[in-house]
TORKOL-4160 file (C-alpha; in steps of 0.2 Angstrom, whole numbers, padded with zeros to 4 digits, m for minus):
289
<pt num="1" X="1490" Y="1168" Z="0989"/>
<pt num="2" X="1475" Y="1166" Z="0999"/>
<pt num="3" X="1459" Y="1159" Z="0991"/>
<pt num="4" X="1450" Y="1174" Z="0996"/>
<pt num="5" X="1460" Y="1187" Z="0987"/>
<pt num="6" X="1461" Y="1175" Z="0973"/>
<pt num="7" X="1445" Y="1174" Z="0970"/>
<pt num="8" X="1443" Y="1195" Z="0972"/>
<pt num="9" X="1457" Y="1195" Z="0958"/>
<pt num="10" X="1448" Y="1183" Z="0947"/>
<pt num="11" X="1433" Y="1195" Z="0953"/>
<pt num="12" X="1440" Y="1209" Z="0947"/>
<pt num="13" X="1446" Y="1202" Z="0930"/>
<pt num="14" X="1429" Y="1198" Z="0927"/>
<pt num="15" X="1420" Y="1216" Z="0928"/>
<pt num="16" X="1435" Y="1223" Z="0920"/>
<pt num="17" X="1431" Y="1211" Z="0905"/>
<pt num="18" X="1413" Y="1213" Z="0905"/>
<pt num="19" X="1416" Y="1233" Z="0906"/>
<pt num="20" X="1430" Y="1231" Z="0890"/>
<pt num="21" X="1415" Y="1221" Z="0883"/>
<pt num="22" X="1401" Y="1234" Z="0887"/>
<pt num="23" X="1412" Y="1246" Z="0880"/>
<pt num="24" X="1419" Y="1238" Z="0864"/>
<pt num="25" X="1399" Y="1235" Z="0862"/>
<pt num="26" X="1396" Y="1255" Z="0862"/>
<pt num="27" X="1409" Y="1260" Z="0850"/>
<pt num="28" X="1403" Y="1268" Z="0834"/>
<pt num="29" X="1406" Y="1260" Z="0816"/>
<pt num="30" X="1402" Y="1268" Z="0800"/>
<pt num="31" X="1384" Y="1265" Z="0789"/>
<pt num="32" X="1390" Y="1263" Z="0771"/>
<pt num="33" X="1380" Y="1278" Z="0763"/>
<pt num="34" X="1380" Y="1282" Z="0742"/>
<pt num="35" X="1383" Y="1299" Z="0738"/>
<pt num="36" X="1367" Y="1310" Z="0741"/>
<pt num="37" X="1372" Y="1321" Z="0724"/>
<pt num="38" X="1364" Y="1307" Z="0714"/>
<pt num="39" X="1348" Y="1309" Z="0720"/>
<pt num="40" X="1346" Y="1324" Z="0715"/>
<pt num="41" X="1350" Y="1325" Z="0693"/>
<pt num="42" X="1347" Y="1343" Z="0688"/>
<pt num="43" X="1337" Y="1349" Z="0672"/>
<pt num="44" X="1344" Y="1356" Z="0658"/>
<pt num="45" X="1331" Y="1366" Z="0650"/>
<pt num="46" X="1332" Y="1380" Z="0637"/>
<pt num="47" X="1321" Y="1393" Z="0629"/>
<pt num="48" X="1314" Y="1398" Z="0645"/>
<pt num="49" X="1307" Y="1380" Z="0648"/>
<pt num="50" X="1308" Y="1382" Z="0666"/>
<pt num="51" X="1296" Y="1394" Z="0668"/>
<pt num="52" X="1285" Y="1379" Z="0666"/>
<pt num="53" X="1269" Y="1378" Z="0677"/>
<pt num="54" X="1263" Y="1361" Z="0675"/>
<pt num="55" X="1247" Y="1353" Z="0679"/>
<pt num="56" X="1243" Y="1335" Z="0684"/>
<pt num="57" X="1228" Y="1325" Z="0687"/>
<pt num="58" X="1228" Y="1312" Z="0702"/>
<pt num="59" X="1214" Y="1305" Z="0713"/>
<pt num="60" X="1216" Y="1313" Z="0731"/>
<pt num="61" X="1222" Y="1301" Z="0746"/>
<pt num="62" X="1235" Y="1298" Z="0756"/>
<pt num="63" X="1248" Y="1293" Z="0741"/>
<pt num="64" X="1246" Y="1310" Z="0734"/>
<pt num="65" X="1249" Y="1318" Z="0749"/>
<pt num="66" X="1265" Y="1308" Z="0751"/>
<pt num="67" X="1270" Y="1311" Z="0734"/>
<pt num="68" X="1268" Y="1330" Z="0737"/>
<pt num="69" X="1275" Y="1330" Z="0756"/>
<pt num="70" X="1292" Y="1322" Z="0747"/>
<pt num="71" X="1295" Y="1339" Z="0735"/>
<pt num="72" X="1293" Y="1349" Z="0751"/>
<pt num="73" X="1298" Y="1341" Z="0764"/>
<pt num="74" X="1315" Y="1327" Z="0764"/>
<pt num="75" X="1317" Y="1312" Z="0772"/>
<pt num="76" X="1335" Y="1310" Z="0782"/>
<pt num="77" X="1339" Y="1295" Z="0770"/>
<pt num="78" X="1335" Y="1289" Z="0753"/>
<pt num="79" X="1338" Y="1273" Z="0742"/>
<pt num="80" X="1347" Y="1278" Z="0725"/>
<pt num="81" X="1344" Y="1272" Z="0708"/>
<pt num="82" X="1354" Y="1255" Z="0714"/>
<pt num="83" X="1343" Y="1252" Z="0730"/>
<pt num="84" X="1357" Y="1257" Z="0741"/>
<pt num="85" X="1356" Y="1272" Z="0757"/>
<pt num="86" X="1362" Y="1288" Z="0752"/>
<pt num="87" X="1361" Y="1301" Z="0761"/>
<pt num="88" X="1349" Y="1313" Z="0759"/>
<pt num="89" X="1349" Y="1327" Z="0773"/>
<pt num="90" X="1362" Y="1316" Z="0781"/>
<pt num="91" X="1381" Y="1317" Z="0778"/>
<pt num="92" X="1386" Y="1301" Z="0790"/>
<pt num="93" X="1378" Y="1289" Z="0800"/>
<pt num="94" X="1387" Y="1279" Z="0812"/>
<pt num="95" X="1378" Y="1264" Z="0824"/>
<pt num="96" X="1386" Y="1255" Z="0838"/>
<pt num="97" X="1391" Y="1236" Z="0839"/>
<pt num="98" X="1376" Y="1234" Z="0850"/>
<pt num="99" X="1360" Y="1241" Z="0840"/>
<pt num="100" X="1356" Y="1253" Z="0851"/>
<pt num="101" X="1365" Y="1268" Z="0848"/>
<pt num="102" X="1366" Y="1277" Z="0831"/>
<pt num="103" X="1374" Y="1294" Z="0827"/>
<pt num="104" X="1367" Y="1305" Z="0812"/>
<pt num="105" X="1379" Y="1318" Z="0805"/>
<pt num="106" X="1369" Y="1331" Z="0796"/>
<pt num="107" X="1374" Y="1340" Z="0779"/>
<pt num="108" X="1378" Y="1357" Z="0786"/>
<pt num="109" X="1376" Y="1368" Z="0770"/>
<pt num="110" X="1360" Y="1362" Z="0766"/>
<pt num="111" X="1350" Y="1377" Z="0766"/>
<pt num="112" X="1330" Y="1377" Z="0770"/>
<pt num="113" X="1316" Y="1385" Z="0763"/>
<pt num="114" X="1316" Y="1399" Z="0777"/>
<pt num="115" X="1335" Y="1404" Z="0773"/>
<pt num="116" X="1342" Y="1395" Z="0788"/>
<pt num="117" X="1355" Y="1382" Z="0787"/>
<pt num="118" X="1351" Y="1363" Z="0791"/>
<pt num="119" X="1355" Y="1360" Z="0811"/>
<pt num="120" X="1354" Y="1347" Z="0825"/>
<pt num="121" X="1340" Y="1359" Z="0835"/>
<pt num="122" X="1328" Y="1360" Z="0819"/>
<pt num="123" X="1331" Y="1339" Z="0816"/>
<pt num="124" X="1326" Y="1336" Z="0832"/>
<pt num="125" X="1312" Y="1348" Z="0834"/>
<pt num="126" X="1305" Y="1339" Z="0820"/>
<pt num="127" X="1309" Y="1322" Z="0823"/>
<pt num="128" X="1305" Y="1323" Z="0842"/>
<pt num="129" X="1287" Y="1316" Z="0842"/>
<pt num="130" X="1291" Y="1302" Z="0830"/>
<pt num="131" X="1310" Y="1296" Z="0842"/>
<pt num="132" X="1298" Y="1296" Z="0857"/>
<pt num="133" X="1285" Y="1284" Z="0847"/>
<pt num="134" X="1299" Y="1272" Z="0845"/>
<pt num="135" X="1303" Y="1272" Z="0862"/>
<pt num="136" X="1320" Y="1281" Z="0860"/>
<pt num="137" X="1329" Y="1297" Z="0866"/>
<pt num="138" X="1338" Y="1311" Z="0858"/>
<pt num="139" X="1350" Y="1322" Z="0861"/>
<pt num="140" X="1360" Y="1335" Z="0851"/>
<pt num="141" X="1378" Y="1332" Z="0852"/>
<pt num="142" X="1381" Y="1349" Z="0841"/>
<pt num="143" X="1374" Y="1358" Z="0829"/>
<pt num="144" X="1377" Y="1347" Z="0816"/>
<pt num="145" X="1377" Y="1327" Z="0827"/>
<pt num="146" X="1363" Y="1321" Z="0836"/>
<pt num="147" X="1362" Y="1304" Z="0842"/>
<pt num="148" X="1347" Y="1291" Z="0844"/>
<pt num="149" X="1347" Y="1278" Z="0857"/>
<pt num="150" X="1336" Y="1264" Z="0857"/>
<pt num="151" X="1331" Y="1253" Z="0875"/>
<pt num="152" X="1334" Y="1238" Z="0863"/>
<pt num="153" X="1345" Y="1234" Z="0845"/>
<pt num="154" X="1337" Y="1240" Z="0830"/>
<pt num="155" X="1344" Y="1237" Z="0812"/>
<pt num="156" X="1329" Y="1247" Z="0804"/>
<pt num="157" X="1336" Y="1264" Z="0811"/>
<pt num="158" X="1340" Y="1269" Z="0791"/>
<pt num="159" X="1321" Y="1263" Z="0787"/>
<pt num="160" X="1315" Y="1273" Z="0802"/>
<pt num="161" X="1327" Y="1288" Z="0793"/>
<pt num="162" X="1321" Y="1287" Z="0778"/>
<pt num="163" X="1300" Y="1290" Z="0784"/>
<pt num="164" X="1304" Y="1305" Z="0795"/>
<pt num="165" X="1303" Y="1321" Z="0786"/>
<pt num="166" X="1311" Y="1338" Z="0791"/>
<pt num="167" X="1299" Y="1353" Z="0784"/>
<pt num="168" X="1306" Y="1365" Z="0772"/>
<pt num="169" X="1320" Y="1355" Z="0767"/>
<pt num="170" X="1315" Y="1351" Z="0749"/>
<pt num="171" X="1316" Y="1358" Z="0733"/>
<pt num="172" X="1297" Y="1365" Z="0733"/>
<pt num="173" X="1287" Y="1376" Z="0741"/>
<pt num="174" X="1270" Y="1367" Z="0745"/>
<pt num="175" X="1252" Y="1375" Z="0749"/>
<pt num="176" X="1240" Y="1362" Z="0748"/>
<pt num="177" X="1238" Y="1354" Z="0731"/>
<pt num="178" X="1250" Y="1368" Z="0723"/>
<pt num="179" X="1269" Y="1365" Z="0723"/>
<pt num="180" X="1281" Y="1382" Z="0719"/>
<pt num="181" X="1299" Y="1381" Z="0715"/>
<pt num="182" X="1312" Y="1385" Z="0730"/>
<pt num="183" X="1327" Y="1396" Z="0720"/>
<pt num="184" X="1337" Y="1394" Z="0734"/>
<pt num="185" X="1339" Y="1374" Z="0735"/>
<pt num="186" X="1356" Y="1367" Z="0740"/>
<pt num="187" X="1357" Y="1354" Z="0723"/>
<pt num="188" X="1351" Y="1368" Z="0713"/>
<pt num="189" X="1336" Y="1375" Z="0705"/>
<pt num="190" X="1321" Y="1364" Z="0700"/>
<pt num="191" X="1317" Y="1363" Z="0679"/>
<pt num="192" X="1299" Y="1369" Z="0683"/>
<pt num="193" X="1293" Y="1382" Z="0690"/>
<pt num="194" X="1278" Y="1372" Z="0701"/>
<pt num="195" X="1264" Y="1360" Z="0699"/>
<pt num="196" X="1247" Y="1362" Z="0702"/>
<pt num="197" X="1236" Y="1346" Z="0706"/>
<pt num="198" X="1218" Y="1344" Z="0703"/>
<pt num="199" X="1207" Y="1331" Z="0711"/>
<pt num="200" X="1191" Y="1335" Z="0704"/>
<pt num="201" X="1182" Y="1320" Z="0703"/>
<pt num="202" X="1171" Y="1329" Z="0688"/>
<pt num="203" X="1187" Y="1332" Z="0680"/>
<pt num="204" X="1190" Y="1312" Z="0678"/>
<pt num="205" X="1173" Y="1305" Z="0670"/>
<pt num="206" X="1176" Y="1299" Z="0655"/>
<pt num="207" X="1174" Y="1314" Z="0642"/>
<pt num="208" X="1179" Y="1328" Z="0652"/>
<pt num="209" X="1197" Y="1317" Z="0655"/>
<pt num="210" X="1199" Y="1313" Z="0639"/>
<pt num="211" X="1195" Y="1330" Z="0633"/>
<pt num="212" X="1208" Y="1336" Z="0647"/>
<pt num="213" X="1222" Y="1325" Z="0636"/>
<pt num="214" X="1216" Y="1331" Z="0619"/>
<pt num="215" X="1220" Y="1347" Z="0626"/>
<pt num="216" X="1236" Y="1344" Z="0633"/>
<pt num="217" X="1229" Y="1352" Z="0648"/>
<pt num="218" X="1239" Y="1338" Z="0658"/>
<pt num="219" X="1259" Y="1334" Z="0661"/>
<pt num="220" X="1251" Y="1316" Z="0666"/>
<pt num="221" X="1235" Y="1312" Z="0673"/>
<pt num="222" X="1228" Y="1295" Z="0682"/>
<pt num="223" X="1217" Y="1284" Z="0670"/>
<pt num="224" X="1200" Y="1284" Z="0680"/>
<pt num="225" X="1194" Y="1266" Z="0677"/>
<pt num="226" X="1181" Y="1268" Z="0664"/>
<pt num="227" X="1181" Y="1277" Z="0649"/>
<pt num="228" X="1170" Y="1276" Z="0635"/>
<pt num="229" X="1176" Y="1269" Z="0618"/>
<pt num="230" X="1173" Y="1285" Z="0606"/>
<pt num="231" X="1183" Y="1296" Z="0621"/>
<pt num="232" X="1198" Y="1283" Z="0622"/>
<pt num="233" X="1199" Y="1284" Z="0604"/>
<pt num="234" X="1203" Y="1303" Z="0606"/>
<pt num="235" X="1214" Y="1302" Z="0618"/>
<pt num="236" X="1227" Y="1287" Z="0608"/>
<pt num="237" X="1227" Y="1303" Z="0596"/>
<pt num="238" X="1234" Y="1315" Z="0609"/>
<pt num="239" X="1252" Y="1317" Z="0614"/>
<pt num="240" X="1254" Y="1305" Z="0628"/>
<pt num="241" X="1260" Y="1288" Z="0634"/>
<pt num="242" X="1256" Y="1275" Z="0647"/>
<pt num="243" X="1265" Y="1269" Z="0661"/>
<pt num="244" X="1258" Y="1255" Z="0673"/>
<pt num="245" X="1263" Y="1257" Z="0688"/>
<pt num="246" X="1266" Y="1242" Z="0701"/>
<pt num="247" X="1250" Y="1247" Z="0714"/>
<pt num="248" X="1240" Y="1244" Z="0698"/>
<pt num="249" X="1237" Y="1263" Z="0691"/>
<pt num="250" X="1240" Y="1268" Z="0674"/>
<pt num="251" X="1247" Y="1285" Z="0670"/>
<pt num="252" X="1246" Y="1295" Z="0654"/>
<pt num="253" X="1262" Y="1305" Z="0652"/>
<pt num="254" X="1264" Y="1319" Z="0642"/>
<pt num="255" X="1277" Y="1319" Z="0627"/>
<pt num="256" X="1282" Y="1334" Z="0631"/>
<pt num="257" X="1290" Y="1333" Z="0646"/>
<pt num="258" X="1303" Y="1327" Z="0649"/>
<pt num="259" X="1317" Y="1320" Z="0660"/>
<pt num="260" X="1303" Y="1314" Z="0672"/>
<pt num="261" X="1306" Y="1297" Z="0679"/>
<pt num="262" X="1291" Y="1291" Z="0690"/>
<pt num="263" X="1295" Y="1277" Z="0700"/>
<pt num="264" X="1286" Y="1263" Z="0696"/>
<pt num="265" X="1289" Y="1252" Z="0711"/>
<pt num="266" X="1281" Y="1267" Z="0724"/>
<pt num="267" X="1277" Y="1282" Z="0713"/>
<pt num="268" X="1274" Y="1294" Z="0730"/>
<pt num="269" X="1293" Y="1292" Z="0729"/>
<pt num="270" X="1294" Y="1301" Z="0711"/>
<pt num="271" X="1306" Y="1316" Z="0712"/>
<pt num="272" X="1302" Y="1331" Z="0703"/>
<pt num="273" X="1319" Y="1340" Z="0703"/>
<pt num="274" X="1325" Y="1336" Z="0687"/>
<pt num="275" X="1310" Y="1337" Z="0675"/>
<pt num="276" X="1305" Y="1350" Z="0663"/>
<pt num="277" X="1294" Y="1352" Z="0650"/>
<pt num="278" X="1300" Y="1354" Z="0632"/>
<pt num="279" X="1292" Y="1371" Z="0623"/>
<pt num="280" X="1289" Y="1361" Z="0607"/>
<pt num="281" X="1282" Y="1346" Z="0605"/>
<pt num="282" X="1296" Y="1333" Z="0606"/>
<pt num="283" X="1296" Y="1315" Z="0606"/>
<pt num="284" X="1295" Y="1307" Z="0623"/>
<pt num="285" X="1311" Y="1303" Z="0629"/>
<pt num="286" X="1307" Y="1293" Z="0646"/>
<pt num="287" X="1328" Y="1291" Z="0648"/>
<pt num="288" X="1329" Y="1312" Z="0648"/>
<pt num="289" X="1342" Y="1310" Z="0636"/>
């Protein structure tokens, strides 16, 4: 055989190996995810308990607004109780070999808070801006796959997934400071009825918040820093406990509700879902049990 056609065989077999390569780099393998039911640990209320329209006590700022944005509107992903992905609004996620291709598979019967069910169209309306800041493009594939594909690998796609939010995809309604329960959410119905939050700063000096708490005007309320001895003393006589949280807050929860699990590590994270508030005054149960 002559050199020359030798070396276009040996040519050949290269880009044929390089295209196997490229293409065995494309393929799609599965993302472990947890079961997304988890997340989501209905009430089991009685006597009309979740009728309940609670109110809470929290200084405004960017960590409230998050804490409400996530009972309104879901994140794609979600770390369970374990610190494993589940999904969330997500049913699969695949990712190629290379990093740069990933492939969502969206929970078709999840219903939205205009009646509509979950689709690709309404995930990448929402998500369009946010793909585009990252320097990636989308594309719907059907109306339940769309597909992200970065110019570069990237193994934080599922911490990407689990900041972007699709409105209307949660389990409250939310206007402002004022959360109302959506009947129709796929996991079921919420154990309260809504939450109002105040950010009065009046509302947090030291008499008027501890007479708040003498009240049981409040499910929980922030401790504002600085309260004087003779008010303190009357709230350790009300019916409510502490929790320190890990940015440093302290929280006084009330005893009366129940099956509410705030998140200590990121408390914007806290879910809402499952909790309820008891019609007598029981003893706390911070299990829900």
């Amino acid at each position: 055989m002559k050199p020359r056609w030798i070396l276009a065989a040996c040519l050949l077999a290269a880009l044929l190996g390089l295209g196997g390569f490229m293409l065995y780099q494309d393929t799609l393998v599965p993302v472990p995810l947890a079961a997304g039911e988890a997340l989501f640990v209905p009430a089991r209320p009685e006597f009309g308990e979740d009728s309940a329209q609670l109110e809470a006590l929290l200084p405004a700022g960017p960590a409230l607004d998050a804490f409400l944005a996530n009972q309104s509107d879901l994140t794609l992903l979600e770390k369970d109780g374990t610190g494993a992905w589940a999904g969330q609004l997500v049913a699969g996620l695949e990712a190629s070999r290379h990093g740069r291709r990933w492939r969502l598979t969206l929970r078709a019967d999840w219903r939205l808070q205009d009646g509509s069910l979950l689709q690709a169209s309404r995930v990448g309306e929402a998500l369009s801006w946010q793909v585009a800041g990252e320097g990636a493009g989308l594309r719907i594939l059907d109306a339940a796959t769309l597909e992200l594909r970065f110019k570069r690998r990237r193994d934080d796609v599922p911490q990407l997934l689990a900041r972007w939010r699709v409105p209307g995809s949660g389990p409250f309604f939310r206007r402002g400071q004022v959360l109302a329960r959506f009947d129709g959410f796929t996991p079921g119905k919420s154990g309260i009825a809504g939450l109002s939050v105040s950010t009065d700063p009046a509302l947090m000096e030291s008499h008027a918040w501890a007479q708040g708490l003498a009240s049981g005007r409040w499910a929980w309320a922030a401790f504002p820093g600085r309260v004087a001895p003779e008010d303190m003393a009357v709230v350790r006589l009300a019916g409510y406990d502490e929790l320190r949280l890990k940015d440093g807050r302290v929280w006084f929860l009330s005893r009366r509700l129940r099956r509410f699990r705030p998140q200590v590590e990121d408390w914007t994270r806290t879910r809402l879902f499952g909790a309820w508030k008891g019609a007598m005054d029981l003893p706390y149960d911070p299990l829900g049990l």
